[in-house]
N, C-alpha and C positions, 0 to 999 in steps of 0.2 A: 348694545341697547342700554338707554340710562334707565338706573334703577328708582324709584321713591318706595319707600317704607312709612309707611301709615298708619295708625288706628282709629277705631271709631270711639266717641264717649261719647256719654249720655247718661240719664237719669234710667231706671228700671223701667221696662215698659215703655221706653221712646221709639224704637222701632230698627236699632240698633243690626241685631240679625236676619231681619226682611233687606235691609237694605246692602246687606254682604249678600245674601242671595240673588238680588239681582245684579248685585255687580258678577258674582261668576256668570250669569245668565249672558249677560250683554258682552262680555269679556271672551264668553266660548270657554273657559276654565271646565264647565259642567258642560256635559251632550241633558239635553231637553228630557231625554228619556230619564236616566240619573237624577231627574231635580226631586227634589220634597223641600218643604216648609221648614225652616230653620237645619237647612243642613248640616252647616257649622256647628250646632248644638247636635254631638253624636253620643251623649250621654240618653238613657232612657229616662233620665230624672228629669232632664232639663226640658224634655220634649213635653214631658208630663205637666212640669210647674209654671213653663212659657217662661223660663226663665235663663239667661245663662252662666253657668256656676264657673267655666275653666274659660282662659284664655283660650283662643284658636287660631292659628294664622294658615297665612293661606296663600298663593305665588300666582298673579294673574300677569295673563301679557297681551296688552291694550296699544295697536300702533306700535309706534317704536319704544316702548317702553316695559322696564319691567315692574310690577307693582305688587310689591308685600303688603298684605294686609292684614292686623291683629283686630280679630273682633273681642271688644272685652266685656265684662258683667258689667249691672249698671247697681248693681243690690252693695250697700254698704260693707256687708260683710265681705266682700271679696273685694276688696279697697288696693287689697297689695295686688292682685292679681292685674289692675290697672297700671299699679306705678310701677311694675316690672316691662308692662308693655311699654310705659311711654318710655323705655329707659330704651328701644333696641328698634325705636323709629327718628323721623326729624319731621312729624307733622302728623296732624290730627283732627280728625272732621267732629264736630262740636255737633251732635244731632237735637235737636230741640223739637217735642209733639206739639202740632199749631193749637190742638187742643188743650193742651198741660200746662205750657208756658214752659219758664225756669224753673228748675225744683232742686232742691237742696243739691242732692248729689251732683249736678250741673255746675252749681257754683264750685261746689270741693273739686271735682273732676278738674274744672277750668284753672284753676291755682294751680295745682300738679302740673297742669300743662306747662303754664307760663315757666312754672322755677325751672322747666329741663329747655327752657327757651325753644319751643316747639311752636313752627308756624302752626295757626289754627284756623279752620276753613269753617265759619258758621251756618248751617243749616236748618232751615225749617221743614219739617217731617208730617205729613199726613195732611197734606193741604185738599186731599181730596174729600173729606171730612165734612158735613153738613155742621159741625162743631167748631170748626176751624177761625182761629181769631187770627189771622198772617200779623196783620195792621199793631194787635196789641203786645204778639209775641213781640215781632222786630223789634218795638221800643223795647222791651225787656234784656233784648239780646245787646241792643246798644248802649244800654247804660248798665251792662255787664261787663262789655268789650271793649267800650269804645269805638265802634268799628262803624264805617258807612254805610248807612242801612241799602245800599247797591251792591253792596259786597255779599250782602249773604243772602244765599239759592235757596228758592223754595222749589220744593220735591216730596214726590208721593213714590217711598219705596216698596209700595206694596202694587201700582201699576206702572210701575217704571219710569212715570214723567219726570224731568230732569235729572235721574241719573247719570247719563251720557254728558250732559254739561259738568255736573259733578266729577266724574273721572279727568274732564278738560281741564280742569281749576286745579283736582290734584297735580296732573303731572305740569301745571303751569306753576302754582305755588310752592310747590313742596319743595325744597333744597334737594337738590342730589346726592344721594349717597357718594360718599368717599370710596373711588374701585380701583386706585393704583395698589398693585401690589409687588412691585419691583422694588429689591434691597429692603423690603419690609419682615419682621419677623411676623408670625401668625399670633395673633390675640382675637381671640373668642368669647365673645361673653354670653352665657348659660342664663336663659331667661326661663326656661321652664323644663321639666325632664318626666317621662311615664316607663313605666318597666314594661317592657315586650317579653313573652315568652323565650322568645326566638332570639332574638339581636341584644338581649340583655337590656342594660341601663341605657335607652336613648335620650341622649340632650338634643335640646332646642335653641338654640345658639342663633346668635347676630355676629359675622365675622366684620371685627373693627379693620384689622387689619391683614393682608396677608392671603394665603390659599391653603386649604388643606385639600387631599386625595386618600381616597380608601389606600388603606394597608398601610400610610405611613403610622409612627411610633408617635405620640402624645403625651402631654401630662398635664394634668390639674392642677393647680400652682396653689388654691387654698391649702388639700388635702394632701400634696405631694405623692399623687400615685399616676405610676406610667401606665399606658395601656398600647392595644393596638385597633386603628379605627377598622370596625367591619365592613360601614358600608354610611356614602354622605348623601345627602338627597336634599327634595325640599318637598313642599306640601300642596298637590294640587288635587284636592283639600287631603287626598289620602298620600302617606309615602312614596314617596316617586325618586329612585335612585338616579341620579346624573355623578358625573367622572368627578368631578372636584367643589367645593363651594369655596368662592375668594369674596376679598372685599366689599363689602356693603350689601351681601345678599344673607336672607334669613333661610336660614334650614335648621336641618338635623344631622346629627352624627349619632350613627350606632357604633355604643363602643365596645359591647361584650363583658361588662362588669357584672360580674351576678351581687356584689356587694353594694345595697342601696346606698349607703348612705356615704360611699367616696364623690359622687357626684356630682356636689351639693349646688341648689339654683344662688345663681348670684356668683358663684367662681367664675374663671378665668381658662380657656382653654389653649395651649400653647404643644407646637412640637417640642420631645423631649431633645431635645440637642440644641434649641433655643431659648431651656426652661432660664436658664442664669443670664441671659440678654434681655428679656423683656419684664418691666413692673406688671402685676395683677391690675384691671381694672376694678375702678371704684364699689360692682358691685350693688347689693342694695340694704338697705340698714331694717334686719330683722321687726316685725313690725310686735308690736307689747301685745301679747294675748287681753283680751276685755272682759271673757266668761272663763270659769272653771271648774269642770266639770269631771265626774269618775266615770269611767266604761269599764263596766265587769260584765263577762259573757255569764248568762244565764246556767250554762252546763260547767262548772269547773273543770272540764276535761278539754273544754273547748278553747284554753287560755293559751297553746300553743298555735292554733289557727290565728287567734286577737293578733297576739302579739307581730306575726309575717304580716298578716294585713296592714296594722298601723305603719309600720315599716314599709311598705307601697306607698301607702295614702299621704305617708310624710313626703315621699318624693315627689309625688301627684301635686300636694297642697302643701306649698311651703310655709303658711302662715300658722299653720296644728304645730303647737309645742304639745309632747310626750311625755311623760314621767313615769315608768312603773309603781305602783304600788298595793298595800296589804291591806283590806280592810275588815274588820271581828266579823262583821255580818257577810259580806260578796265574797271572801277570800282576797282571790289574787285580780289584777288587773290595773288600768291608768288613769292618772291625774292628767287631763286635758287640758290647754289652753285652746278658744278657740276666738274670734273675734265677734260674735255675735252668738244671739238665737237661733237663727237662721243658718247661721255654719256649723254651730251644732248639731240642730237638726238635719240636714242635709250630710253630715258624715255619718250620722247614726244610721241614716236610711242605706248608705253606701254601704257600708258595711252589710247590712241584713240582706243586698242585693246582689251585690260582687262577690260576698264571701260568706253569703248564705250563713251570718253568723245572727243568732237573737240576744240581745243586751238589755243589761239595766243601767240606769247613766240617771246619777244621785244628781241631786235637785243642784240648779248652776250656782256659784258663789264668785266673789271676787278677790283680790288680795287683800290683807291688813295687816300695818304692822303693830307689833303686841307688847307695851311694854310693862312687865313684871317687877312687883313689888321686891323682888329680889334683887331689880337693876337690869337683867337680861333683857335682851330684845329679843322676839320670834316673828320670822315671816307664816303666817297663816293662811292656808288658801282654802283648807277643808273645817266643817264644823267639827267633827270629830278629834282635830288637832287645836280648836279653842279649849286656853285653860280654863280653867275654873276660877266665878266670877271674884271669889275673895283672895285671888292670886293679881290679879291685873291691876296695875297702878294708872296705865293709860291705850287708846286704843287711837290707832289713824288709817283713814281710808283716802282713796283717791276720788279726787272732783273730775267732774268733765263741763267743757262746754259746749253748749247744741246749740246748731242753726235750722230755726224753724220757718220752711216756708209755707204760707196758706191762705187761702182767700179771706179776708176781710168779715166777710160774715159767720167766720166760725171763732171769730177770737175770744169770747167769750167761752164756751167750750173747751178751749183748748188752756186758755185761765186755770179754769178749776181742773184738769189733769196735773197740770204741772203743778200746781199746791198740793196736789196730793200727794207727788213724789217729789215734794222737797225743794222744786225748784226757786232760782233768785232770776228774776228777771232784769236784766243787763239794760238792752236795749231794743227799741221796737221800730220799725220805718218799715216807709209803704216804697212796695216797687212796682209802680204805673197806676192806678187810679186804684184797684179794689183786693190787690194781693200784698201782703204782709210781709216780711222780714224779722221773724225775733228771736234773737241771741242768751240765751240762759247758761245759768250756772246749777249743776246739780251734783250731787253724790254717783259715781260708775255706778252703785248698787241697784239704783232705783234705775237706770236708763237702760241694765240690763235685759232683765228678764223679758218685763211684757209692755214698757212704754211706744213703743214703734207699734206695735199692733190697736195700742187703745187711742191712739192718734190720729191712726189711718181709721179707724171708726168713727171718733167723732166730727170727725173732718170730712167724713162720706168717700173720702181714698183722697182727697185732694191733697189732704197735708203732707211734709217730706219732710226726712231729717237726716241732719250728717252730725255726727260728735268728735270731739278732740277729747282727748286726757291731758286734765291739767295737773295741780300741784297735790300733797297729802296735805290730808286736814283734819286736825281732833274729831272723832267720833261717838257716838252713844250709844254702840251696839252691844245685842247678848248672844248666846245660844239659846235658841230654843228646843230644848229634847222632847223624843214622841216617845212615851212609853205604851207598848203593848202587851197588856197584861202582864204589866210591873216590869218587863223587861226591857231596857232601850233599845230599839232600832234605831239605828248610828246613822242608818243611808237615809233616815228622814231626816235628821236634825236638820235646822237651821240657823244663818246668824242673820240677826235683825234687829231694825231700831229698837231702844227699850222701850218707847211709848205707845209703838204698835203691837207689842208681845203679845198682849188679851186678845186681841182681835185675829190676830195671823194666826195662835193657838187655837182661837173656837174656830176658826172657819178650817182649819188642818184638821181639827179631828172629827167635826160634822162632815169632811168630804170620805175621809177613814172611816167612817161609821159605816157608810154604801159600799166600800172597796173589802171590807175584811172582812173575809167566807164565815156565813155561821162554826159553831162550835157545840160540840155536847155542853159546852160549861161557857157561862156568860162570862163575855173578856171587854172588862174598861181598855179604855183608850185613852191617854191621860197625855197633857202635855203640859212640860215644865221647865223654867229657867230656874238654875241653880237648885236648890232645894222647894223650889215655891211653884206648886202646882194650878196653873193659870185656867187650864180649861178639862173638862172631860165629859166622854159620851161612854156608851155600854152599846155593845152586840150583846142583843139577847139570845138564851140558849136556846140550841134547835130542841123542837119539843118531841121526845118519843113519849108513846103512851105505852109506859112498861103494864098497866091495867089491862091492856086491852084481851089477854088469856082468860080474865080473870070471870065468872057467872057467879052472879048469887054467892051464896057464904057470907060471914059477918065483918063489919067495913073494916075489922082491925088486919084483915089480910090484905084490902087493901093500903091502909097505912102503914104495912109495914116492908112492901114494896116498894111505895113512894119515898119511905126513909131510905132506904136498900142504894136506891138511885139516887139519893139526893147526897149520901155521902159518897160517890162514886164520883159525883160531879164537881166533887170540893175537892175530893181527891187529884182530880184531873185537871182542875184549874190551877195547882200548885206544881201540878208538872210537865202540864201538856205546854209545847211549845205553838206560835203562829208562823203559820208559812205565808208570808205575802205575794200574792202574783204580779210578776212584773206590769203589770198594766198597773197596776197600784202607783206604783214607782213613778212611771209614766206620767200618771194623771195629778201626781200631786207636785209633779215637778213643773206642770204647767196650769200654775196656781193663778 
């Protein structure tokens, strides 16, 4: 049987995992009884947010054919978990909503395609849709692609119409995998890996060349460690052991490593008796983390569970950089790299789900480099490791550049956002009569935190964006410290433009003011760059009525009770410490 190895792209929300549904449907891969809605998304998270966070693939057999398919995320932050799939296929169904049109991630998705020379099979999705513009999409698609607008299917994968054409076009256009495997040494390339209880470290592998069989001897040519495989299979959609996997088919190899991190995605798998005959493949080039963030477990006892987890989650999610470290207020725990908000968030949740762990995760920052009046240079990722402002001779951040898609009538709107984070506007063009194209230049800092969410607001969810990182560039950032009750909390600092300082100060400690529990004794909330105290609010003290015993007798007993308490309170405000609750943390991290 000849094989094609495929994936789908698309923007978030194109209809990406409806339409792998119905290919096992139509394919018999699923019995009918087994089916649910996004079956491929077997995360509880994913099923929750309609979203898909992990790659998935999956082994259908349509006619004489055998056909791997990787369903991928369409959400930016999982950017690499696409270009690992497109690295372990030869072709890729381009899905486009007849409602949506092209949207940012579409066009980023489609580059990716091309540099790995991937035939691409264009599609229009949800034509059943009283919304449905076919006529305006197609031109979009074609002066994307270039492509004949005869060429590309329209398809409704949520009632299966033209699906079955669709499977026709894959196994007609797709190249065929490479299956000789005589006089070939075994090369393997490791696209994605999850830890089993049972079967250890299982990788998920594209064999380039070659055959492997359970029980023979292996080795990883990154990490140089030999193993023995337990058991090879492939995925229909769930583990399914078959005798051997050879050339050009996608599976898995259980290999019995209890040690995470020999595994690593992006190695090379080879029999050990072959390890000095074959070069490593290319692999895939670690992708730059964009946010960076701490994860300290709430329970300091609970820093031995953190740490195995991350140790999972790294293997799960290849694009989480890791750091241990110490911080005055959390203790123990990690400096995170993640590629967005949204993978942020969505690991933070993992964790509290998978390993039943509760966190506090310090408000996200980015890199800077630091240079000191001294001459020294520092890389800087945490506020807490900015020096102090009369030490720093120069400060540089990283730019990125974003492509903005949106209809026409919101460009205005979308204007005055981008001014507000800094944005340079490049260039702007129209693609078909009323949707937009515009290419800006901004600071990483500002595209971070919350410009993706205030976008898809003003835009009414129409607007998309995909960003690149470009070069460092002079900066005019500070720290700003939050002092609580004279004391710095470290996990709030911030680093931020200087001429937003006043404003990010008042609106940080009016949010601090609702979050921080009364007190016997009134506690300022002060917040300040350098020595210069820019904003401050007061919790007022909880009020007991130490009077209240008190009948009749002359008032100086009562004043002298009132005194009694009121230096009890000065007393207490010079020693009594604040405990913040993690939802504090929380809520001002998502400023």
């Amino acid at each position: 049987m000849e094989i094609r190895n495929f994936c789908i792209i698309a923007h978030i929300d194109h209809g990406k995992s409806t339409l792998a549904d119905r290919m096992l449907e139509l394919t018999h891969t699923v019995e009918m009884r087994n089916m649910q809605a996004q079956l491929l998304d077997s995360m509880e998270l994913e099923r929750e947010k309609g979203i898909t966070i992990k790659l998935q693939p999956v082994r259908m057999e349509y006619r004489d054919y055998i056909l791997n398919l990787i369903d991928t995320p369409g959400h930016v932050d999982f950017q690499y978990e696409v270009s690992r799939s497109l690295k372990a296929v030869e072709g890729a169904i381009l899905l486009v909503d007849a409602t949506q049109g092209v949207q940012a991630q579409t066009v980023s998705n489609v580059y990716f395609a091309l540099e790995q020379n991937l035939e691409i099979i264009p599609v229009i999705n949800k034509i059943d849709l009283p919304a449905a513009d076919v006529e305006g999409v197609t031109k979009e698609i074609v002066n994307l692609l270039g492509v004949d607008p005869k060429d590309i299917l329209h398809i409704s994968a949520k009632t299966g119409k033209g699906v079955i054409e669709l499977l026709d076009r894959v196994c007609e256009k797709v190249p065929p995998a490479k299956t000789e495997i005589k006089d070939k040494n075994l090369r393997a390339l490791i696209f994605d890996s999850v830890y089993d209880d049972y079967k250890g470290v299982v990788a998920y592998v594209r064999v380039v060349e070659g055959e492997i069989k359970q029980g023979e001897s292996i080795t990883f040519l990154g990490t140089n460690v030999d193993d023995r495989v337990v058991e090879v299979g492939v995925f229909k959609p769930q583990f399914t052991a078959t005798k051997s996997l050879s050339a050009g088919e996608i599976g898995y190899i259980a290999t019995g490593l209890k040690d995470i991190r020999q595994a690593r995605v992006g190695d090379t798998m080879t029999k050990t008796d072959q390890k000095h005959l074959v070069t490593p493949l290319p692999g895939y080039a670690i992708p730059q983390p964009k946010v960076f963030a701490g994860l300290y477990p709430v329970d300091g006892s609970q820093f031995h569970v953190l740490r195995e987890a991350m140790s999972k989650l790294e293997l799960n999610d290849a694009s989480i950089s890791v750091h241990m470290e110490r911080s005055h207020a959390l203790g123990q725990g990690f400096r995170c790299g993640f590629l967005g908000m949204l993978h942020l968030e969505i690991i933070q949740e993992r964790l509290r789900r998978e390993f039943g762990l509760d966190m506090v995760v310090t408000t996200p920052s980015v890199l800077y480099h630091v240079k000191l009046t001294s001459g020294e240079a520092l890389d800087v990722h945490t506020p807490d490791a900015f020096p102090d402002p009369s030490f720093v001779e120069s400060t540089e951040e990283q730019w990125s550049k974003a492509d903005i898609l949106l209809p026409a009538k919101y460009l205005g709107a979308v204007f005055e956002v981008m001014q507000q984070h800094e944005g340079i506007l490049k260039t702007q063009e129209y693609l078909g009569t009323d949707r937009m194209l515009l290419k800006y230049e901004l600071p990483l800092r500002e595209l971070v935190v919350d410009l993706y969410d205030q976008l898809k607001s003003v835009t009414s969810g129409y607007g998309s964006l995909s960003y690149d990182v470009l070069d460092w560039r002079p900066a005019d950032v500070v720290k700003l410290s939050i002092l609580l009750n004279h004391e710095p909390a470290e996990a709030l600092s911030v680093i931020i433009p200087r001429h937003k300082a006043e404003a990010i100060g008042r609106s940080m400690v009016a949010k601090l003011k609702d979050l921080v529990p009364q007190q016997l004794f009134a506690v300022p909330i002060q917040a300040a760059v350098g020595g210069k105290f820019v904003a401050r609010e007061t919790v007022t003290a909880m009020r007991k009525d130490v009077t209240a015993k008190l009948y009749g007798g002359d008032v100086t007993r009562k004043r002298k009770l009132l005194d009694k308490q009121k230096k009890g309170k000065k007393k207490l405000s010079k020693t009594g410490s604040i405990d913040l609750p993690p939802e504090a943390y929380i809520q001002i991290l998502k400023r």
